[in-house]
VOGU-3710 file (C-alpha; in Angstrom, 3 decimals, decimal comma):
1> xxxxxxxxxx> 77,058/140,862/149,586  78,751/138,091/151,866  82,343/139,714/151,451  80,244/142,717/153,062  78,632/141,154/155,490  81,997/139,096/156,505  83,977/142,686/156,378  81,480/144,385/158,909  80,446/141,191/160,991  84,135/141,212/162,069
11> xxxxxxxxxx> 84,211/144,811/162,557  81,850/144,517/165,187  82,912/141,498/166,982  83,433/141,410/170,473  86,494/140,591/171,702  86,046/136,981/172,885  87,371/133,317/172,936  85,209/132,399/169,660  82,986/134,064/167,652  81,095/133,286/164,422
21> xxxxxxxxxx> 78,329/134,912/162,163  75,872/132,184/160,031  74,510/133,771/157,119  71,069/132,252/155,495  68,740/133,060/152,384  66,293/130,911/150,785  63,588/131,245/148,692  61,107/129,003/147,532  58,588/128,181/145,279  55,833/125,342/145,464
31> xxxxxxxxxx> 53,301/125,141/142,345  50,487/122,592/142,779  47,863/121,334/140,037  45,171/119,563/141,747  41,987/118,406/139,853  42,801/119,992/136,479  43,119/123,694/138,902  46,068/125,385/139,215  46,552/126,096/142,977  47,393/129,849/144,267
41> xxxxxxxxxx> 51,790/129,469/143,849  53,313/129,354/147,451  56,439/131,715/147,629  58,575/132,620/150,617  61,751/134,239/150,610  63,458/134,490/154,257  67,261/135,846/155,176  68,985/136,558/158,309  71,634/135,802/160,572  72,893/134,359/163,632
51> xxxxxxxxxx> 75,987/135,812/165,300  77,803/132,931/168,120  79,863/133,583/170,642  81,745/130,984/172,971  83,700/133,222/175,872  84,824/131,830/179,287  83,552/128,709/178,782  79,552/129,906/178,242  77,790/129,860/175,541  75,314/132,098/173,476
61> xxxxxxxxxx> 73,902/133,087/170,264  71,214/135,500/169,235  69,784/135,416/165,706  68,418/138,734/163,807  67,011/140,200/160,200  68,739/143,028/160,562  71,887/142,692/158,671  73,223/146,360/158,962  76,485/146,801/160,870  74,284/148,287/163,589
71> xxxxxxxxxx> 71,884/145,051/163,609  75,149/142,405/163,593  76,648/144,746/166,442  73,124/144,220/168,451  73,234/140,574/167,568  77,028/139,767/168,803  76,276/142,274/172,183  73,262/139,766/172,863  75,101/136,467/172,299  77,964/137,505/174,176
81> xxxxxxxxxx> 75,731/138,635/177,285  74,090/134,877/177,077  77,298/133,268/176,768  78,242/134,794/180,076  75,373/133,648/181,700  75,856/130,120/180,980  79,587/130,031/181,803  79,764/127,768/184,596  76,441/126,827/184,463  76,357/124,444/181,392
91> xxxxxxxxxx> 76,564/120,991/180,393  80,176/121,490/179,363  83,110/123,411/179,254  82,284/125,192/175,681  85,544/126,875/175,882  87,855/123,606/175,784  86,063/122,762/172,230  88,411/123,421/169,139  85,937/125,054/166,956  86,807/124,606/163,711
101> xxxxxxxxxx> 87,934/128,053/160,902  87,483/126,246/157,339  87,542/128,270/154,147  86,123/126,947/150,952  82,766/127,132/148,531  80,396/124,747/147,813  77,362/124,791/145,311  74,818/122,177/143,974  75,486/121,478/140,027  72,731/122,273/138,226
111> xxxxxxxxxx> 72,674/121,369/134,817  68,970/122,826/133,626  68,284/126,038/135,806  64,623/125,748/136,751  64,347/129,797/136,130  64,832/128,803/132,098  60,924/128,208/132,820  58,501/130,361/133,632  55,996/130,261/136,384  53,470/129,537/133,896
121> xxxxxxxxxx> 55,165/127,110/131,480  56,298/124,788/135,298  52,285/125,403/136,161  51,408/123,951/132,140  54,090/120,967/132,537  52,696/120,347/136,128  49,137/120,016/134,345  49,490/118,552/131,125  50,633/115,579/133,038  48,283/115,655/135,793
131> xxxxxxxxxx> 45,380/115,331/132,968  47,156/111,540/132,109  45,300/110,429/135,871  41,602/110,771/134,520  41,307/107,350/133,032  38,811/106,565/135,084  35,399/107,719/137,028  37,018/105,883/139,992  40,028/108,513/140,195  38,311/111,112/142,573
141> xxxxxxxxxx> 41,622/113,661/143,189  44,224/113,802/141,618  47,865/116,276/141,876  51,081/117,361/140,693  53,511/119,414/142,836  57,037/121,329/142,171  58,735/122,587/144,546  61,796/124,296/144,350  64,088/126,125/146,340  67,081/128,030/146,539
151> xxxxxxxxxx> 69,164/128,436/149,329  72,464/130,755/149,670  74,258/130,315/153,500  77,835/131,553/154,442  79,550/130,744/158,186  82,166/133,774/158,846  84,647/133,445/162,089  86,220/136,395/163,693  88,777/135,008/163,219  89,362/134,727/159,536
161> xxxxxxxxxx> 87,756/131,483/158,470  84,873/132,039/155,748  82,862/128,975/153,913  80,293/129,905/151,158  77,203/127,259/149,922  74,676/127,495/147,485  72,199/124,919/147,572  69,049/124,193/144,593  66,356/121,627/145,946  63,522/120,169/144,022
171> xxxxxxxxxx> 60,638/117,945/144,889  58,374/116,926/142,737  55,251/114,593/143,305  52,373/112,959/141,445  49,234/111,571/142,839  45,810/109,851/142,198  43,275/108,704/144,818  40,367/106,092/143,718  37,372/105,398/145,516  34,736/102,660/145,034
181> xxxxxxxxxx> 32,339/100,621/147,279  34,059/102,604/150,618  37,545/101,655/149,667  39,402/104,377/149,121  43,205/104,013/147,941  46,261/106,109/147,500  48,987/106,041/145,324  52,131/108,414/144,386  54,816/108,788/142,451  57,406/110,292/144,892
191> xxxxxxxxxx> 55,876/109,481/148,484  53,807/111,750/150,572  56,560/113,816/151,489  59,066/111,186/151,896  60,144/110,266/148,772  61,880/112,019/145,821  63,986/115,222/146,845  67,016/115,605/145,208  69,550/118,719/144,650  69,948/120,011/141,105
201> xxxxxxxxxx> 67,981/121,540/138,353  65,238/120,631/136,065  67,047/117,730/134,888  65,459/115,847/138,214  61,931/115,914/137,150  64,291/113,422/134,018  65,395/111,321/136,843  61,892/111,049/138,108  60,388/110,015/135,676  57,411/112,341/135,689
211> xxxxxxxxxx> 56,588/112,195/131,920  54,104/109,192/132,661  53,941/109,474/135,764  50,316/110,537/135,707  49,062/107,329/134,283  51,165/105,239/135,820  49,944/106,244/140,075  46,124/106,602/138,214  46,710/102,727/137,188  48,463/102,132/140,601
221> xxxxxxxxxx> 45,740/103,341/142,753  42,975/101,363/140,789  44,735/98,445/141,267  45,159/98,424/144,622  41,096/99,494/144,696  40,691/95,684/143,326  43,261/94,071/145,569  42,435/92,132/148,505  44,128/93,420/151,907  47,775/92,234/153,130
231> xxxxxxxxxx> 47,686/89,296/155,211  48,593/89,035/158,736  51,559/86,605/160,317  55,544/86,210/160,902  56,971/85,934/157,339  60,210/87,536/154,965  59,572/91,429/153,800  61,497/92,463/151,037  61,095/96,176/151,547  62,541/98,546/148,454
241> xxxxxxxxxx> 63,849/101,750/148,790  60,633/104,012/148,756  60,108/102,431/152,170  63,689/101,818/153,054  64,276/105,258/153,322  61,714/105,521/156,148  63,210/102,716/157,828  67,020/103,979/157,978  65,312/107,084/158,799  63,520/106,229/162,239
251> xxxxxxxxxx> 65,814/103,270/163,534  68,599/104,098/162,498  69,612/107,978/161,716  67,190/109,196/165,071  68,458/106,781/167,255  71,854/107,382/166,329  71,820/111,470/166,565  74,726/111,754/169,592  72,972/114,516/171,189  69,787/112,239/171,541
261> xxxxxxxxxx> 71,984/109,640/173,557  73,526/112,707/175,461  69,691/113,353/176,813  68,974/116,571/175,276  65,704/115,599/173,417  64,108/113,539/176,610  61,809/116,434/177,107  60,233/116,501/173,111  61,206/113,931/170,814  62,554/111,800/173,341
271> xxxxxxxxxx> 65,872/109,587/174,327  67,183/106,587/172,556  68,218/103,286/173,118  71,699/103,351/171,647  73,823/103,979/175,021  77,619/105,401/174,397  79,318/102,212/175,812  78,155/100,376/171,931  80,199/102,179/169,866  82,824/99,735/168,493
281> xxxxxxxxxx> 81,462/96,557/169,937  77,404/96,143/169,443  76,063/94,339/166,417  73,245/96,471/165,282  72,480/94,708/162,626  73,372/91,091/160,149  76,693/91,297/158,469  75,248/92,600/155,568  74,393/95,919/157,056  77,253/98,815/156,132
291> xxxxxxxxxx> 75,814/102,450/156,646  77,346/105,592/155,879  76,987/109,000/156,881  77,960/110,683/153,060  77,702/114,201/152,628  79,609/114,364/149,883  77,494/112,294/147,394  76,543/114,108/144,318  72,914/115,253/143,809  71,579/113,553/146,960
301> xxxxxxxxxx> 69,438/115,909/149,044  71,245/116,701/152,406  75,010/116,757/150,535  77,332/120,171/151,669  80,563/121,091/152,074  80,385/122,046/155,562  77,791/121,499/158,833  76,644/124,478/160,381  79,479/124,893/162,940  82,191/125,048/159,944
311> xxxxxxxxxx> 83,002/121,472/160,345  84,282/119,755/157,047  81,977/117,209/155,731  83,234/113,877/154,394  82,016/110,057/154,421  82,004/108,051/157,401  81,228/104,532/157,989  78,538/104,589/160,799  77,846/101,018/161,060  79,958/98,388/159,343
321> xxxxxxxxxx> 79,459/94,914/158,921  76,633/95,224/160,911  78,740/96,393/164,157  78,376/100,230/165,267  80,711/102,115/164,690  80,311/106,358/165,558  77,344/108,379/165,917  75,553/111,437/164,246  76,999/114,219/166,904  78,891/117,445/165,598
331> xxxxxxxxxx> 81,984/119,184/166,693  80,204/119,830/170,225  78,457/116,708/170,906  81,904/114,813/170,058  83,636/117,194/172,820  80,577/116,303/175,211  80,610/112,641/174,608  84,538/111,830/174,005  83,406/110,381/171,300  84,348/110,703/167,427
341> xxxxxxxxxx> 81,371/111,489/165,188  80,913/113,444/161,901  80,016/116,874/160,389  76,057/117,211/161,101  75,481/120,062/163,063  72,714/121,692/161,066  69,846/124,225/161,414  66,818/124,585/159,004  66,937/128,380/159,210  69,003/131,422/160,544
351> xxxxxxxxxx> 67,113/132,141/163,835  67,277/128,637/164,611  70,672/127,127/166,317  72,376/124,332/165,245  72,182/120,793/166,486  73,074/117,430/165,864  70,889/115,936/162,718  70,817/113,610/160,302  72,024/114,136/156,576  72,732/112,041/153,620
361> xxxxxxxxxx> 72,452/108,582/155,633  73,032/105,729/153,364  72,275/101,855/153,534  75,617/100,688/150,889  74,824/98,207/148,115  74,984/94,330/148,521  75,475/91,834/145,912  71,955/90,566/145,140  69,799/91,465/142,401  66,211/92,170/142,970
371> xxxxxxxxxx> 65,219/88,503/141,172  67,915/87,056/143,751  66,317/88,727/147,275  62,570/87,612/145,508  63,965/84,054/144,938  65,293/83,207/147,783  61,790/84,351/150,251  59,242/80,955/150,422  56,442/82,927/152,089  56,675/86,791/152,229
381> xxxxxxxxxx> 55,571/90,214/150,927  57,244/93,256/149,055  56,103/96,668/150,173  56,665/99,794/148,798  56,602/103,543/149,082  55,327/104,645/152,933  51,832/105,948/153,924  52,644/105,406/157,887  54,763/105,479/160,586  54,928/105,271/164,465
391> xxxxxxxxxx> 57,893/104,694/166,780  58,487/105,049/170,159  60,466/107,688/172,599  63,626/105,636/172,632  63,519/105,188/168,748  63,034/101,214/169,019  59,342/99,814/168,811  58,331/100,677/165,551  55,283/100,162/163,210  55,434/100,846/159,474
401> xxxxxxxxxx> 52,546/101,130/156,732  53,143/101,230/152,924  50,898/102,134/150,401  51,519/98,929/147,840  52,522/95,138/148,582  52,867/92,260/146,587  52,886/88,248/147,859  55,966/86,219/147,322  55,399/82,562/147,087  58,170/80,142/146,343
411> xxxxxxxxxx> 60,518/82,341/145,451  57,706/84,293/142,805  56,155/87,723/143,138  52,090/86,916/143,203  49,084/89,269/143,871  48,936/92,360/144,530  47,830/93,514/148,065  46,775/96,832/149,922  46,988/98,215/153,447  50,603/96,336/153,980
421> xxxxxxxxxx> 52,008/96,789/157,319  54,670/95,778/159,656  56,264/96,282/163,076  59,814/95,388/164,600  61,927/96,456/167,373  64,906/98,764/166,100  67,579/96,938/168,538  66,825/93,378/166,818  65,292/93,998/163,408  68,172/94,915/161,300
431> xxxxxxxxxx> 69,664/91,730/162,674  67,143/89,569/160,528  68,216/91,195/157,456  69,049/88,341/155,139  69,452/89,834/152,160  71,029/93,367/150,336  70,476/94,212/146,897  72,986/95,635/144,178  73,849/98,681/142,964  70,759/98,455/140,008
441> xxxxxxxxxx> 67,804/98,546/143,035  69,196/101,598/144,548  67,415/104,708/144,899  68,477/107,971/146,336  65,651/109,401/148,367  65,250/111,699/150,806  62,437/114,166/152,974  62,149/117,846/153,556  60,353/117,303/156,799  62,521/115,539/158,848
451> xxxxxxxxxx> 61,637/117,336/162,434  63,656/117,899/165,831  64,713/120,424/168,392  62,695/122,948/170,672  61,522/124,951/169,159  60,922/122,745/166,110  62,808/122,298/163,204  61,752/120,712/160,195  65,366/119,888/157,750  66,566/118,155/154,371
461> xxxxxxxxxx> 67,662/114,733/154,757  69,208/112,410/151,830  68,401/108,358/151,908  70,191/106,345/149,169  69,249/102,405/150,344  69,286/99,104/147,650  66,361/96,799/148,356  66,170/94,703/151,208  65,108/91,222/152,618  64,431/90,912/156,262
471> xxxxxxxxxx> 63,278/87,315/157,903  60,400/86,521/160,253  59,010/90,058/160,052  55,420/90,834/161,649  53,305/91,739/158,922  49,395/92,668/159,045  47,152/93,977/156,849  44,330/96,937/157,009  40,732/97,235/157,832  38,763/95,000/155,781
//
């Protein structure tokens, strides 16, 4: 089908500077086993293409379901009548931007195809499992999701360069809710949509550890009903990487999207307070921080062959040593900015254009082991797995809740506590980090629902962070 659609997208072409056809079709599946009921299965299947056209230095792109040689010939006609209407009139010159012509394939491995299953065997695993969480009158709700989805893109240039992708996502998620006395508390086993998200097959629900699973949030959520709430006052967080993620996420992957700096979210999700002048000289962050932009990881969610403007993907150091290195900004953005960056241009569906986003955005390992970073905090907490978040327009003030914490006291872990929270200020916090963990506390994370752009997109992000020790945080607890 793709050698077809290639063969007749470039048949109807216009004859232009540049211009490019993005192929997309996913479909999806989300089964959900709530109380002991089996939910009504979500499907969605969705397929189309947007045709690009750079001519005269303008700019356009129109997006349609109508894949005939007829529809692509409508398609291209309509991009390359926008392009001409922004040449001249843009923010740059798009015609003095080398866009790239790769050729290659890239596909997930999967190693247990979910379709070995049926519908009705996933529902059965989903529920036998979700049936572990009634240990108790306390548990009030209680859930099990799977979703997976398949996703099939191709980016064709007129000009002969052709890239193929196949993509397998799966999420799944456990949860149990207790109630007693007005408290009411929360946990999960894969975060409330920020969590686990991986690419592959079956064999992930293995690496998720969701035989037990049930139990093991049903015990988790009636202890925290018993636990007293988190403190308040300036002390060490060791944060692991169930709430790590969340925290590369917001201060550090948003703030460092090029196209953000550029201004071009002001007007929605707002600026940032990275300015281009830090590149190569501003300490983000301790000496301990290294973060990598790593598309190429095996298995993690957001990993591809190429972005979504045929750029080849590959691992970049974004911040090293703690000094900032490049940003998050695509083939474009980098033209804009005179700036290097990497391959993230990316668009969460065919009728949606590409911009700069985040992908696989890593935090590397350290050398401490997770009794090391505990030992060495006098007076602190350990939080995990996040409930809430809030940060401001230019990606800096920020405010984080987690579902769990624990006390550290000389160098011990102690009670247990609910309703732990913190806040920080992007542009200093990662400068108190103190302390990265090894290779054994990381965690490869990720969220389908990372959001951007106008009008909105919601895309797949990876996280893969150690455990980490930050000094003199701000910590409070909930409502009493």
């Amino acid at each position: 089908m793709i050698e077809t659609l290639a063969r007749e997208f470039r048949a109807v072409a216009p004859a232009v500077d540049f211009c490019a056809l993005r192929f997309m079709e996913e479909t999806s599946e989300i089964l959900t086993v709530r109380q002991d009921v089996p939910e009504p299965p979500q499907l969605a299947t969705d397929r189309g293409a947007m045709v690009t056209v750079i001519d005269k230095g303008g700019l356009g792109y129109a997006a349609t379901s109508d894949l005939t040689p007829a529809g692509l010939r409508e398609a291209a006609m309509r991009a390359k009548r926008l392009a001409a209407l922004t040449a001249g009139r843009a923010v740059t010159d798009y015609g003095r931007i080398a866009m790239p012509r790769p050729a290659g394939r890239f596909a997930t491995a999967v190693a247990d195809d979910p379709a070995r299953l049926t519908r009705r065997e996933k529902v059965e695993l989903l529920a036998a499992e979700a049936r572990q969480c009634r240990i108790d009158p306390r548990i009030v709700d209680w859930e099990a999701n799977l979703w997976t989805t398949r996703t099939r893109a191709a980016y064709v240039t007129a000009d002969g360069g052709e890239v193929e992708q196949e993509f397998h996502f799966l999420v799944p998620n456990m949860s149990a809710t207790a109630h007693a006395d007005g408290i009411t508390q929360t946990r999960t086993h894969g975060g409330r949509g920020n969590g686990f998200c991986r690419q592959g097959g079956l064999e992930v629900l293995d690496a998720f550890g969701l035989a037990g699973s049930g139990r093991a949030v049903a015990e988790g959520a009636l202890e925290l009903l018993a636990a007293p709430n988190c403190p308040t006052g300036k002390m060490d967080v060791l944060l692991m990487p169930d709430q790590m993620m969340l925290q590369i996420h917001e201060s550090i992957g948003h703030p460092l999207e090029l196209d953000r700096i550029l201004g071009d979210e002001r007007n929605f999700a707002g600026t940032s307070f990275v300015t281009l002048d830090m590149f190569g000289t501003y300490r983000y962050g301790s000496e301990l921080l290294d973060v990598t932009f790593d598309p190429a990881r095996p298995g993690e969610y957001a990993s591809y062959g190429w972005d979504d403007d045929g750029l080849a993907a590959e691992r970049q150091f974004l911040i090293r040593r703690g000094i900032l290195e490049r940003p998050l900004g695509g083939a474009v953005s980098q033209a804009r900015a005179g700036i290097a960056g990497v391959a993230n241009t990316r668009s969460c569906a065919w009728n949606r254009p590409p911009i700069d986003r985040m992908a696989n955005l890593n935090i590397e390992p350290g050398a401490s082991s997770l009794e090391e970073l505990v030992a060495g905090i006098e007076h602190g907490v350990m939080m995990r797995t996040n409930v809430s978040w809030s940060i401001d327009d230019s990606r800096n003030k920020f405010q984080f809740g987690c579902e769990w914490g624990r006390m550290i006291r000389g160098g011990r872990l102690a009670e247990v506590v609910r309703n732990p929270n913190y806040r920080g200020i992007s542009a200093t916090f990662w400068r108190s980090l103190t302390g990265v963990g090894d290779a054994a506390t990381v965690e490869v994370l990720g969220t389908p629902f990372c959001g951007k752009g106008e009008p909105n997109q919601a895309i797949r992000v990876g996280h893969a962070s150690p455990a980490c020790r930050f000094a003199g945080v701000e910590v409070f607890g909930g409502a009493a």
